[in-house]
VMD Tcl script that draws the C-alpha trace (Angstrom):
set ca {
  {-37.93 82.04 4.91}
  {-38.99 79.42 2.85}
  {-36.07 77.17 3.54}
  {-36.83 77.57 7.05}
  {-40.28 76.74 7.03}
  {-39.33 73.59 4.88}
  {-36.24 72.82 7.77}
  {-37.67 73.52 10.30}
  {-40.39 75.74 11.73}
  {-43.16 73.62 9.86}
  {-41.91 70.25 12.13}
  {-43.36 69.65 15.45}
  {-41.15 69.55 18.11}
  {-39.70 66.08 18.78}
  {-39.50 65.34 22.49}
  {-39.24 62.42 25.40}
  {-37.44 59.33 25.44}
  {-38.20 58.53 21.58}
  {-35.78 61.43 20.21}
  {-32.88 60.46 22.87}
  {-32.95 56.55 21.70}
  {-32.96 58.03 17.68}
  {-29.66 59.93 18.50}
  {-28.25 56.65 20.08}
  {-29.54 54.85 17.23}
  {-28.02 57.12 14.73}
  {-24.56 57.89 16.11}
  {-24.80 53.87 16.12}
  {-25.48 52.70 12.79}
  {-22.90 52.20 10.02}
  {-24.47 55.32 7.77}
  {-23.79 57.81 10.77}
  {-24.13 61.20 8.97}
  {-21.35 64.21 9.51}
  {-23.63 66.51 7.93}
  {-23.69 69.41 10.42}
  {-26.89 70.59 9.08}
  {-28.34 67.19 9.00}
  {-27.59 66.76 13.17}
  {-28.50 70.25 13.87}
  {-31.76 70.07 12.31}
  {-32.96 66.25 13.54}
  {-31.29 66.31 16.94}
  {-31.38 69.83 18.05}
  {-33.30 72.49 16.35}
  {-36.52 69.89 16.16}
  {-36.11 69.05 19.96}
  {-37.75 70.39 23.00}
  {-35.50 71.96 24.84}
  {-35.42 69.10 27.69}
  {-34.69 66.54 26.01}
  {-32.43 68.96 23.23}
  {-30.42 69.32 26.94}
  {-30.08 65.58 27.52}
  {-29.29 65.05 24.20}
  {-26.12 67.48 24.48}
  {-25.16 66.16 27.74}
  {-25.01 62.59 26.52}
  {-22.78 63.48 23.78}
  {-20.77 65.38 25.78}
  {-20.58 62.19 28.27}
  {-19.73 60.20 25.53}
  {-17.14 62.21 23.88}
  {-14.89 63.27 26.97}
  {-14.73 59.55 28.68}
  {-15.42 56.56 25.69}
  {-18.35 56.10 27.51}
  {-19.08 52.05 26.42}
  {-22.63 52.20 24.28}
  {-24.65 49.07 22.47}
  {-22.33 46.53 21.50}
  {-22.39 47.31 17.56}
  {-20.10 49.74 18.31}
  {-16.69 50.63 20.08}
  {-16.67 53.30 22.74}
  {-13.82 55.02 20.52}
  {-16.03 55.18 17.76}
  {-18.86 56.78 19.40}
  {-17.07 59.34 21.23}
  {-16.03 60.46 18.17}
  {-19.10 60.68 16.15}
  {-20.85 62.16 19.31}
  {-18.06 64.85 19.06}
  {-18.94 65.26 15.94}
  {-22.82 65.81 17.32}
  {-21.36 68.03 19.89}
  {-19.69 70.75 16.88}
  {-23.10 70.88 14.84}
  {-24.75 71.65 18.34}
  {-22.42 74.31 19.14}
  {-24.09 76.40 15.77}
  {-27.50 76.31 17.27}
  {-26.61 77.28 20.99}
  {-22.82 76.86 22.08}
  {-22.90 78.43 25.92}
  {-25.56 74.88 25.83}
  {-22.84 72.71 24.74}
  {-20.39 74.86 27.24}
  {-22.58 73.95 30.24}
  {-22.53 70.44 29.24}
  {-18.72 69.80 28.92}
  {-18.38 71.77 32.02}
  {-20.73 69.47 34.01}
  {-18.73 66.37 32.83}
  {-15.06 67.82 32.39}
  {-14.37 65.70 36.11}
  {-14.33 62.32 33.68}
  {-11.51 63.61 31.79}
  {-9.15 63.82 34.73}
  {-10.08 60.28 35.74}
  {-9.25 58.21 32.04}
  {-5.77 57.13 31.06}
  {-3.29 59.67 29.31}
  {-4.48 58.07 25.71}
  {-7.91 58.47 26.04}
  {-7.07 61.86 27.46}
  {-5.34 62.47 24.14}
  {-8.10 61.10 22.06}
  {-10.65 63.07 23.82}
  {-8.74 66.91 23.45}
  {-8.04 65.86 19.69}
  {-11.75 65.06 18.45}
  {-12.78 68.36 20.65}
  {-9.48 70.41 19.84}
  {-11.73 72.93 17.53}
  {-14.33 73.42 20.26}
  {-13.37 77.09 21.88}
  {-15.02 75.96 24.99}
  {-12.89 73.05 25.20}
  {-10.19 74.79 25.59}
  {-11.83 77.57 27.55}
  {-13.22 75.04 30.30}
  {-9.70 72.98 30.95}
  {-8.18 74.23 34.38}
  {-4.29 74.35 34.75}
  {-3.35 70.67 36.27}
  {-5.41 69.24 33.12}
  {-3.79 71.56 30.92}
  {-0.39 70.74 32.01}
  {-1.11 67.12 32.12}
  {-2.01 67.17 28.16}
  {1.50 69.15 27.72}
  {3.12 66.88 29.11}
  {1.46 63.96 27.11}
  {2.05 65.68 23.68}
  {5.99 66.21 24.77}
  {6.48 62.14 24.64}
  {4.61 61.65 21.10}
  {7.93 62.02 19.15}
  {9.19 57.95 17.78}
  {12.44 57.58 18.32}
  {14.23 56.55 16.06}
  {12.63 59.02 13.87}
  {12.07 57.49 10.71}
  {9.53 55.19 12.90}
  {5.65 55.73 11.48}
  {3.58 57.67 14.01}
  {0.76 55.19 15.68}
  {-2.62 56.74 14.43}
  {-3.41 58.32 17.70}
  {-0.22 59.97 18.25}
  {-0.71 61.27 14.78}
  {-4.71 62.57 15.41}
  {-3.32 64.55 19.25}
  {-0.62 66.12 17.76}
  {-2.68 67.44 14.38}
  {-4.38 69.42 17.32}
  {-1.10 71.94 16.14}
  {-3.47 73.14 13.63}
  {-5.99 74.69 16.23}
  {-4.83 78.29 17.30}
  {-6.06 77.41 20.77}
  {-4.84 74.14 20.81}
  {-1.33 75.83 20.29}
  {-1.81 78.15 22.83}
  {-2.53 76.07 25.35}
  {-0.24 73.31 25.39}
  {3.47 75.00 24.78}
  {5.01 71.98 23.40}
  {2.48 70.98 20.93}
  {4.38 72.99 18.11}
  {7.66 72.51 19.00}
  {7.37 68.30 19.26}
  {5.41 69.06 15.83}
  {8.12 70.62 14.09}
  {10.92 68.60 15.51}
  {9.43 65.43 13.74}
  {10.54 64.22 10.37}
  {9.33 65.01 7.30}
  {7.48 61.62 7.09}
  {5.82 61.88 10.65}
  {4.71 65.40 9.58}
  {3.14 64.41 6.48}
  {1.09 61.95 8.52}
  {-0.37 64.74 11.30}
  {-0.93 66.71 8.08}
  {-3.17 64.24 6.83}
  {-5.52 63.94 9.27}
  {-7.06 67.08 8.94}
  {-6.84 70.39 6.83}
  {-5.17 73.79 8.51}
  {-4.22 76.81 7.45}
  {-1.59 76.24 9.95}
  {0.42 73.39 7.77}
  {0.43 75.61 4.44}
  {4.32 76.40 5.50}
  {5.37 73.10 5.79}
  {3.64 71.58 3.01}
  {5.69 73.66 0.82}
  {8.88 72.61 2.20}
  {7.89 69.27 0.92}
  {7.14 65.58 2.86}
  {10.74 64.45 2.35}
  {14.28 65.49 3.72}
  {17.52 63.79 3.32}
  {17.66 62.11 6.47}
  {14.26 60.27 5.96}
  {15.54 59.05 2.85}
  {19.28 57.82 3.92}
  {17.10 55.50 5.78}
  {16.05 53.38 2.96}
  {13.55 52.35 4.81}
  {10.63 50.83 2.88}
  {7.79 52.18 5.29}
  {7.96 56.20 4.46}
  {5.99 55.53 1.51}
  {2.89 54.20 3.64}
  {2.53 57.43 4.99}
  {-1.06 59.01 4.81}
  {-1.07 62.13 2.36}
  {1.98 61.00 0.29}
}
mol new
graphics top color blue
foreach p $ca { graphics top sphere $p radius 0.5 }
foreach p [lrange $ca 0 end-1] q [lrange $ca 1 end] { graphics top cylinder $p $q radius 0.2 }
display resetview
């Protein structure tokens, strides 16, 4: 109780145009905080509920298209922090952040198939992500994932090829797009190591104890496998 009254319940309610321009201004400086509890608490659980809805909404904008922002910042970058606004969100009230990728879910279907990419991998661990997509946009990220693979294999992953297919690690992710685990575990060793990288799964505990190098990465001799991330 006391922790809450310190967090929260002894704050007045922060409301109007003032608390929407501090979220912009946060998600745009270069000290952006991850801290879950730190977003929750200043952005949503201090917030009137109007403008706690706009708030949610223009993250979810943001996150789903690279909506462009002030010009400190890349429209990349900002997706993917507001993503990261929309997960701390989804603890205080997820059907809210639901309804708000449902109302903007049409921009997805209307970006290029690497921004489509970009946009299912920072939201991959939403459930209502995954929950929302219909079939056609479903199908359309299965098919996007299938062409990931370099060839010739011992070729480095490009870093967003590497983020959509560490989407493996999400149950849902994997259930949803068919050929997400099968172009994951027909890479190399190397190109493996690198989706590993990006983020921590339960899912990769198999393959990290098979080890991040096989005998046909190294008959390359290719000077480039050690600049793999995680090695």
């Amino acid at each position: 109780m006391a922790t809450a009254l310190d967090s929260l319940l002894v704050h007045p309610p922060t409301q109007g145009r003032k608390v929407i321009d501090d979220f912009m201004a946060h998600v745009t400086e270069p000290l952006f905080s991850t801290s879950p509890a730190y977003l929750l608490a200043t952005f949503f659980a201090r917030v009137r509920p109007t403008a706690r809805r706009k708030i949610v909404d223009l993250a979810a904008k943001h996150a789903l298209a690279e909506l462009p922002g002030p010009p400190e910042i890349s429209p990349i970058l900002l997706a993917d922090r507001t993503a990261e606004c929309l997960h701390a969100f989804t603890t205080g009230d997820s059907a809210m952040v639901a309804a708000s990728l449902n109302m903007s879910l049409d921009r997805l279907g209307k970006v290029d198939g690497q921004q489509q990419l970009r946009a299912a991998a920072r939201l991959a661990e939403l459930d209502a992500f995954w929950d929302l997509l219909d079939a056609p946009l479903t199908a359309r990220l299965d098919e996007l994932i299938a062409g990931l693979a370099p060839s010739p294999q011992w070729e480095l992953l490009a870093p967003d090829n590497a983020e959509a297919l560490s989407m493996v690690g999400v149950s849902q992710a994997r259930a949803a797009l068919p050929r997400l685990e099968s172009t994951f575990g027909a890479l190399s060793a190397v190109n493996r190591a690198q989706v590993m990288a990006r983020h921590m799964a339960p899912y990769f505990v198999s393959y990290e104890a098979r080890g991040f190098t096989d005998s046909s990465s190294c008959s390359q001799g290719n000077p480039r496998v050690v600049e793999a991330p995680g090695i």
